[in-house]
mmCIF file as Biopython writes it, N, C-alpha, C and O atoms, coordinates in Angstrom:
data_model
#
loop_
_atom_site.group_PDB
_atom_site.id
_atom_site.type_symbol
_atom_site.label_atom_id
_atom_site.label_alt_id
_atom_site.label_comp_id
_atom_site.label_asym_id
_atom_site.label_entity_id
_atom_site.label_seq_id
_atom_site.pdbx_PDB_ins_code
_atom_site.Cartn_x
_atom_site.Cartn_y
_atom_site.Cartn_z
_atom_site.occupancy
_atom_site.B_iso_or_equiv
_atom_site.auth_seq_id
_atom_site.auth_asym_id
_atom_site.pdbx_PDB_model_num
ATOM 1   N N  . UNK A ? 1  ? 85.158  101.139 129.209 1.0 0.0 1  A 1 
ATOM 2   C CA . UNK A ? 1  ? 85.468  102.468 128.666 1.0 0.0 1  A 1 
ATOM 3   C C  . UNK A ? 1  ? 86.951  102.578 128.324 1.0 0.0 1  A 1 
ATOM 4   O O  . UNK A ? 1  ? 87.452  103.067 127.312 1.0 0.0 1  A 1 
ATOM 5   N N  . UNK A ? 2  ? 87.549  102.021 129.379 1.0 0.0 2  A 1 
ATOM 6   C CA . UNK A ? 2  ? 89.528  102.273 129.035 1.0 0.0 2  A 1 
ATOM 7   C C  . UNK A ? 2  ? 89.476  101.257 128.221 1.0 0.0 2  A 1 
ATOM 8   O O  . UNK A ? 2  ? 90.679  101.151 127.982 1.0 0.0 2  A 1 
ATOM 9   N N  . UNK A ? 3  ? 88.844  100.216 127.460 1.0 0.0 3  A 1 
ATOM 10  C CA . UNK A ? 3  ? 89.561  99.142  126.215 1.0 0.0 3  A 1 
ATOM 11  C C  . UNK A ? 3  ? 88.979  100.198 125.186 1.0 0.0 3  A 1 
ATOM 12  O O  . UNK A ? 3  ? 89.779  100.826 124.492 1.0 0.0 3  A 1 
ATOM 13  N N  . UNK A ? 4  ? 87.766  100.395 125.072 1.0 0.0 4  A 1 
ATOM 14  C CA . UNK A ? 4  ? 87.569  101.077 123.806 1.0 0.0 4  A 1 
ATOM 15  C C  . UNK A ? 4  ? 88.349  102.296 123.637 1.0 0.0 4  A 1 
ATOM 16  O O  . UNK A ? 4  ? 88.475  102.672 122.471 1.0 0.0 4  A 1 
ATOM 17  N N  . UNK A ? 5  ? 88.769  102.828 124.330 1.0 0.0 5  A 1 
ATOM 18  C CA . UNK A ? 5  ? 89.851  104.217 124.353 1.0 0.0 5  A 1 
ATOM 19  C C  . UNK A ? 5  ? 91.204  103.745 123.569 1.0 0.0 5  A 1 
ATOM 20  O O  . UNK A ? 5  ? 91.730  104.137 122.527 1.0 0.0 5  A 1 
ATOM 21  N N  . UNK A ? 6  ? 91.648  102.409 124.828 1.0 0.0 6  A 1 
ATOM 22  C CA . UNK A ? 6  ? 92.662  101.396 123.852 1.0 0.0 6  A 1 
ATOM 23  C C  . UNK A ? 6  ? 92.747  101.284 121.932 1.0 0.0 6  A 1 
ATOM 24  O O  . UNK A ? 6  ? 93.580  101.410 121.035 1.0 0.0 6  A 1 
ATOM 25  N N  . UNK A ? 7  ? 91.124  100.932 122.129 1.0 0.0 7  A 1 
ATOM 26  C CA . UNK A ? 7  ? 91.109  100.410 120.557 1.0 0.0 7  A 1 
ATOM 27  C C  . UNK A ? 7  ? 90.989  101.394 119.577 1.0 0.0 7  A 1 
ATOM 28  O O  . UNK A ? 7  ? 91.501  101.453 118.459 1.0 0.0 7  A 1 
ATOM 29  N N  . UNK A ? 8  ? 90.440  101.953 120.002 1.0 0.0 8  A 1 
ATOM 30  C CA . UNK A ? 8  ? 90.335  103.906 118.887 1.0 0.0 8  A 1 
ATOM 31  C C  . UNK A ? 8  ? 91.728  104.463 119.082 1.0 0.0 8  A 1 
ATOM 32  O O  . UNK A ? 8  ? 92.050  105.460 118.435 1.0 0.0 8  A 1 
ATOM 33  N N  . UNK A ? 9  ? 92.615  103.876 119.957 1.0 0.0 9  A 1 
ATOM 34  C CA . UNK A ? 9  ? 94.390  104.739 119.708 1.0 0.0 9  A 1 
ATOM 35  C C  . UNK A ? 9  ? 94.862  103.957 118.462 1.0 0.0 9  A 1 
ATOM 36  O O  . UNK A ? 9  ? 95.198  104.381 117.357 1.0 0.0 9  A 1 
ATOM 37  N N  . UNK A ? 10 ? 94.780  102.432 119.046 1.0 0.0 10 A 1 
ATOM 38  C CA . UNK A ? 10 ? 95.215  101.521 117.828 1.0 0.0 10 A 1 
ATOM 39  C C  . UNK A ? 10 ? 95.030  101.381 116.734 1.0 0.0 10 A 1 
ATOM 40  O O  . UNK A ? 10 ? 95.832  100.969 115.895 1.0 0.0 10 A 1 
ATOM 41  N N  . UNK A ? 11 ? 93.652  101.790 116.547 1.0 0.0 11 A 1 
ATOM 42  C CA . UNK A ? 11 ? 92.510  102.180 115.086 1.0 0.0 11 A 1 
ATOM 43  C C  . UNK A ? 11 ? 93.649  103.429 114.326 1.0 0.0 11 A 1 
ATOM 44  O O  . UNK A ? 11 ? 94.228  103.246 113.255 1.0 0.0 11 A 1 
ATOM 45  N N  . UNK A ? 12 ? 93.731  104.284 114.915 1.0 0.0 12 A 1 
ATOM 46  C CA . UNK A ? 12 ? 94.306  105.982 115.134 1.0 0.0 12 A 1 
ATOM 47  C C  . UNK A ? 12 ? 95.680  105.352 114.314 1.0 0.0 12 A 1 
ATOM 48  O O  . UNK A ? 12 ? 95.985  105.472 113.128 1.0 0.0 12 A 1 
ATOM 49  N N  . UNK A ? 13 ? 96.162  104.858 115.079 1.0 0.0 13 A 1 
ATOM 50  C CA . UNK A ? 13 ? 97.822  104.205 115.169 1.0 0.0 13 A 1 
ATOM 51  C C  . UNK A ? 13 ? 97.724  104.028 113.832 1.0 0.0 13 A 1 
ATOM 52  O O  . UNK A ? 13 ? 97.995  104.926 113.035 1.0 0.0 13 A 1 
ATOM 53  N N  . UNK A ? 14 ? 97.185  102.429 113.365 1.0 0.0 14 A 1 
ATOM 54  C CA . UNK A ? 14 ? 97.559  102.043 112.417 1.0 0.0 14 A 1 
ATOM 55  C C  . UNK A ? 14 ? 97.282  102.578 110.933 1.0 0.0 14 A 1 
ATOM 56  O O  . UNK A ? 14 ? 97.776  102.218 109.865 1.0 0.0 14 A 1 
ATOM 57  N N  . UNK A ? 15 ? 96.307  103.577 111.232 1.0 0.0 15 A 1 
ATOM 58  C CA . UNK A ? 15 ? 95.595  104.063 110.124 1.0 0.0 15 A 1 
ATOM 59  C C  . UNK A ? 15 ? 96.353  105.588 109.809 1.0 0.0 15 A 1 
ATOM 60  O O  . UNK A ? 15 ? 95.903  106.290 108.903 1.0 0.0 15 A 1 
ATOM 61  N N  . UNK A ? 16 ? 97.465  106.013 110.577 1.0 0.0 16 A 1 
ATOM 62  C CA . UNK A ? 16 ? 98.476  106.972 110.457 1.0 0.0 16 A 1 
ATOM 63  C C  . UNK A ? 16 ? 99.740  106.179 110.045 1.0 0.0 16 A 1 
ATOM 64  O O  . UNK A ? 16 ? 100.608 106.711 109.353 1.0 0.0 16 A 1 
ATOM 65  N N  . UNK A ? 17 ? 99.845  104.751 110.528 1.0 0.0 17 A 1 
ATOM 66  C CA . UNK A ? 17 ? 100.848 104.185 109.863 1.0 0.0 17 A 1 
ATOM 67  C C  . UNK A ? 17 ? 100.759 103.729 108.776 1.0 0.0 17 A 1 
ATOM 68  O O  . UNK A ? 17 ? 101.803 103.718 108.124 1.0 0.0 17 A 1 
ATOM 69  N N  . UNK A ? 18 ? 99.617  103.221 108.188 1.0 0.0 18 A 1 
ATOM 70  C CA . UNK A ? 18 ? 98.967  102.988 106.792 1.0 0.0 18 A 1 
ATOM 71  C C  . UNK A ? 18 ? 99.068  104.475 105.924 1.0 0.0 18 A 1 
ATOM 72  O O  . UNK A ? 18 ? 99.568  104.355 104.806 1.0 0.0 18 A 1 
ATOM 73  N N  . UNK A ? 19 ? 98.667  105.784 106.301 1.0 0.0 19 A 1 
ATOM 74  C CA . UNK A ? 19 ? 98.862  106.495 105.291 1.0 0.0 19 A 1 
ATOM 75  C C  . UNK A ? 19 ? 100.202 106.931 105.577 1.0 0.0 19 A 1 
ATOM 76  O O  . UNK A ? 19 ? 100.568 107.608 104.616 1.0 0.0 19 A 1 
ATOM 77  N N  . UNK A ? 20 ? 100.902 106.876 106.255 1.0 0.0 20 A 1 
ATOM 78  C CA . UNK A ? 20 ? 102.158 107.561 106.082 1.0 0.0 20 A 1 
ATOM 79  C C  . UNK A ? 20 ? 103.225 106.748 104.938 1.0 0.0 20 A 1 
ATOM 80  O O  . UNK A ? 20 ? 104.016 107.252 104.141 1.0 0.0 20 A 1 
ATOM 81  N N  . UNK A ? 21 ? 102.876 105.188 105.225 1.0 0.0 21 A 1 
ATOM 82  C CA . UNK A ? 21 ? 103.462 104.133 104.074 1.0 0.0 21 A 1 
ATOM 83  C C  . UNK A ? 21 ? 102.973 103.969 102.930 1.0 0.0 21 A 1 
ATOM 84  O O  . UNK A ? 21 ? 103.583 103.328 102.075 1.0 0.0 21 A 1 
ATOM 85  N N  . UNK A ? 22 ? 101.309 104.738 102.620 1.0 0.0 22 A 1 
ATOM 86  C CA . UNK A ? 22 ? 101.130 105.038 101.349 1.0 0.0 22 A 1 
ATOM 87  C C  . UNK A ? 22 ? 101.998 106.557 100.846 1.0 0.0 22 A 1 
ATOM 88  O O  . UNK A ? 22 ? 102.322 106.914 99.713  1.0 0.0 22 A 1 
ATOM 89  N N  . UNK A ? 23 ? 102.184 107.180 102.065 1.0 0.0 23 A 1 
ATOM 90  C CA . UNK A ? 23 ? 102.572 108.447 101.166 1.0 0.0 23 A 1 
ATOM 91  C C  . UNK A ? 23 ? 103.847 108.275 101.054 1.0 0.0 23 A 1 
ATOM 92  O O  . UNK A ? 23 ? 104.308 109.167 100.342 1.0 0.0 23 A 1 
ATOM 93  N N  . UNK A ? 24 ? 104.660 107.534 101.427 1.0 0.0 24 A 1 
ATOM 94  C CA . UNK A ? 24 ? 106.250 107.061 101.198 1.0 0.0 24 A 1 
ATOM 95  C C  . UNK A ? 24 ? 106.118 106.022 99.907  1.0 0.0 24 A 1 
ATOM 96  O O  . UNK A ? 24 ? 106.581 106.460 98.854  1.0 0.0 24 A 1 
ATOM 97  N N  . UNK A ? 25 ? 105.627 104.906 99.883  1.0 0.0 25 A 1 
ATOM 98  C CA . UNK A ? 25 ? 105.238 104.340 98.525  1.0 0.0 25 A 1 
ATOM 99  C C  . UNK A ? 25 ? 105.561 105.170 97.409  1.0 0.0 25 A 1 
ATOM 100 O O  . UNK A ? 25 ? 106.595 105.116 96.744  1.0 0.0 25 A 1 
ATOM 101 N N  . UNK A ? 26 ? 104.252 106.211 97.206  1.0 0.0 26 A 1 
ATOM 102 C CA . UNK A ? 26 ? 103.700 107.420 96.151  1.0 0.0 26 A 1 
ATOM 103 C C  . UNK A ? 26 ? 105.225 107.884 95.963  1.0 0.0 26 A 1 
ATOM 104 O O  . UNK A ? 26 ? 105.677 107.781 94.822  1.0 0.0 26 A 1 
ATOM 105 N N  . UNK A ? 27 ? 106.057 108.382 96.967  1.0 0.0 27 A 1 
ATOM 106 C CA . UNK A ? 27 ? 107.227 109.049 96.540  1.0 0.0 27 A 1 
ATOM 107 C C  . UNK A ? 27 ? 107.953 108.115 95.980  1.0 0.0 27 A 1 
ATOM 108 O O  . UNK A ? 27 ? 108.161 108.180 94.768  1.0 0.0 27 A 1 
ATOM 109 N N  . UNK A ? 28 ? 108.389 107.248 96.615  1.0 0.0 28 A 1 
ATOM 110 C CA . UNK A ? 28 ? 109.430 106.304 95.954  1.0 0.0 28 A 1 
ATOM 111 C C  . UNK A ? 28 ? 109.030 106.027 94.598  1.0 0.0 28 A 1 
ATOM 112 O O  . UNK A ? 28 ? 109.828 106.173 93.673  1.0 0.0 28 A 1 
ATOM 113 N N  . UNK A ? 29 ? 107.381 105.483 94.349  1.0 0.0 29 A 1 
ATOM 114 C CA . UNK A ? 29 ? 107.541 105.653 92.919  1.0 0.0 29 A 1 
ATOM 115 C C  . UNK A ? 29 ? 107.527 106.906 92.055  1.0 0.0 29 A 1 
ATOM 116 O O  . UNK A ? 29 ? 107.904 106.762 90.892  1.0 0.0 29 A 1 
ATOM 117 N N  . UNK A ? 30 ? 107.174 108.025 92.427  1.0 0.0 30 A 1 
ATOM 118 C CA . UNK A ? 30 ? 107.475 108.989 91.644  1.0 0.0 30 A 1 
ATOM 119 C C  . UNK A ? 30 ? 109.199 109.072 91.355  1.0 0.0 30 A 1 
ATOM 120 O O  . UNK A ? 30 ? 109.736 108.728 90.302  1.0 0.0 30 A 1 
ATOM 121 N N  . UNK A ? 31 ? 109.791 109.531 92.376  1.0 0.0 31 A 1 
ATOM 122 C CA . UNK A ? 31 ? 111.040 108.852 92.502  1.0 0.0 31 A 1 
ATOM 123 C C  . UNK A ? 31 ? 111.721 108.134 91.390  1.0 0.0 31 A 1 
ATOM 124 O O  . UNK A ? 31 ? 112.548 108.653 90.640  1.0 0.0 31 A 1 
ATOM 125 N N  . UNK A ? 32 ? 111.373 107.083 91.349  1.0 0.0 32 A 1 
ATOM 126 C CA . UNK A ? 32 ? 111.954 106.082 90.415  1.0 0.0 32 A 1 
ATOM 127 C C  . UNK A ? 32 ? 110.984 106.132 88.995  1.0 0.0 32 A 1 
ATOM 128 O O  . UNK A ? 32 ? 111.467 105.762 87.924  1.0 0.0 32 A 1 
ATOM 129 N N  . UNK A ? 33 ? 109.715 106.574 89.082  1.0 0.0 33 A 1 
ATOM 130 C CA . UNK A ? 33 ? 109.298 106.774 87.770  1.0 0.0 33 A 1 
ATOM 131 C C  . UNK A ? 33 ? 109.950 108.063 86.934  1.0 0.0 33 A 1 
ATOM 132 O O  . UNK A ? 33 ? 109.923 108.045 85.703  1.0 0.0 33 A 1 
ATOM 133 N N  . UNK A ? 34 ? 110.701 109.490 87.861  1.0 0.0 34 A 1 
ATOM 134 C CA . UNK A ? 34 ? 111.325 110.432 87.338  1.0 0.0 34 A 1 
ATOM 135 C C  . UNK A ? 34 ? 112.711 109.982 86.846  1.0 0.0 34 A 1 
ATOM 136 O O  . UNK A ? 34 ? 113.259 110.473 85.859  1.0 0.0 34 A 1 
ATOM 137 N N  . UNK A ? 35 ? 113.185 109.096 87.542  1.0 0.0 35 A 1 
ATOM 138 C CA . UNK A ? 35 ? 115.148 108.750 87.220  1.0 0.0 35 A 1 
ATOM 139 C C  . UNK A ? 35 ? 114.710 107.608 86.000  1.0 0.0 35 A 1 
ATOM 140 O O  . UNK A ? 35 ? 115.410 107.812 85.007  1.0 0.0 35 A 1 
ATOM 141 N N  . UNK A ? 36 ? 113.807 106.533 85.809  1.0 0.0 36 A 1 
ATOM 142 C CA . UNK A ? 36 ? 113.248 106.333 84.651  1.0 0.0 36 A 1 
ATOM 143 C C  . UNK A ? 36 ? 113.194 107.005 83.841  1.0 0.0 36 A 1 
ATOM 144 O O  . UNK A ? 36 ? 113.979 106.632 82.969  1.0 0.0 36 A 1 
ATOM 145 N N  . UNK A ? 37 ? 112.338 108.455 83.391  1.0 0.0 37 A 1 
ATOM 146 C CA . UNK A ? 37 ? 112.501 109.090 82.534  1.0 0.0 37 A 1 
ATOM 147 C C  . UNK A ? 37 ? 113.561 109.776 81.949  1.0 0.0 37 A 1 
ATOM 148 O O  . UNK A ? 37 ? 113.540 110.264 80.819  1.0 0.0 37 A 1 
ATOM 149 N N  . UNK A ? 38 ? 114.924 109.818 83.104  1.0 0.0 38 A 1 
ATOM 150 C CA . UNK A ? 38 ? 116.067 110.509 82.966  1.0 0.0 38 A 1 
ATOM 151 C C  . UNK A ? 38 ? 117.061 109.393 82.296  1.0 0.0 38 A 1 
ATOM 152 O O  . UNK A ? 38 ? 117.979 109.756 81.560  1.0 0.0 38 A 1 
ATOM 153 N N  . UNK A ? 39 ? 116.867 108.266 82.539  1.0 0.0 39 A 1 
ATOM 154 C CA . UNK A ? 39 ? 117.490 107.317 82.003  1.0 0.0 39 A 1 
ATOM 155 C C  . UNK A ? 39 ? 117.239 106.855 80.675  1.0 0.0 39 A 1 
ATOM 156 O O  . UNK A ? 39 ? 118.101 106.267 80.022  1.0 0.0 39 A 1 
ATOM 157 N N  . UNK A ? 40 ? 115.844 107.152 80.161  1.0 0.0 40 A 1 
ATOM 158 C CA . UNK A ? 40 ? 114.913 106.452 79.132  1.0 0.0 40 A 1 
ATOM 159 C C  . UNK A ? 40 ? 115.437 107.568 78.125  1.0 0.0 40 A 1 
ATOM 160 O O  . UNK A ? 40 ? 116.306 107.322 77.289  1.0 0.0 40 A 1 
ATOM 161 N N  . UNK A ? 41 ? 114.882 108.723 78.262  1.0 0.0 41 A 1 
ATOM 162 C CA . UNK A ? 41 ? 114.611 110.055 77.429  1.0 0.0 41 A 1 
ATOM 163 C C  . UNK A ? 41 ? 115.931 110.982 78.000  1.0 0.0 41 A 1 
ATOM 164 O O  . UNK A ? 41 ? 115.758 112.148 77.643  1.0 0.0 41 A 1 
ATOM 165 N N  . UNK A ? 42 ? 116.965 110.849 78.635  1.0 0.0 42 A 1 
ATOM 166 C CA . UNK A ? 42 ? 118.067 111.842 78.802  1.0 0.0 42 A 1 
ATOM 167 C C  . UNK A ? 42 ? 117.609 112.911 78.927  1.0 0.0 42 A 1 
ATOM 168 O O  . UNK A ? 42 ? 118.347 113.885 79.079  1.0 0.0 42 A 1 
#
């Protein structure tokens, strides 16, 4: 019972660390796809 508790935190864990580094990704390229357009089109 306490490993599977273990493994559903870790499950939990990584799958909050997976979307939090997709939602940092998403910004950075918006990010750099907006200063692109500021650079491209003034």
């Amino acid at each position: 019972m306490r490993s599977l508790k273990a493994q559903s935190f870790i499950l939990i864990s990584i799958g909050f660390i997976l979307g939090m580094n997709e939602f940092i990704i998403v910004g950075i390229i918006n990010d750099s796809a907006g200063t692109f357009q500021i650079l491209a089109f003034g």
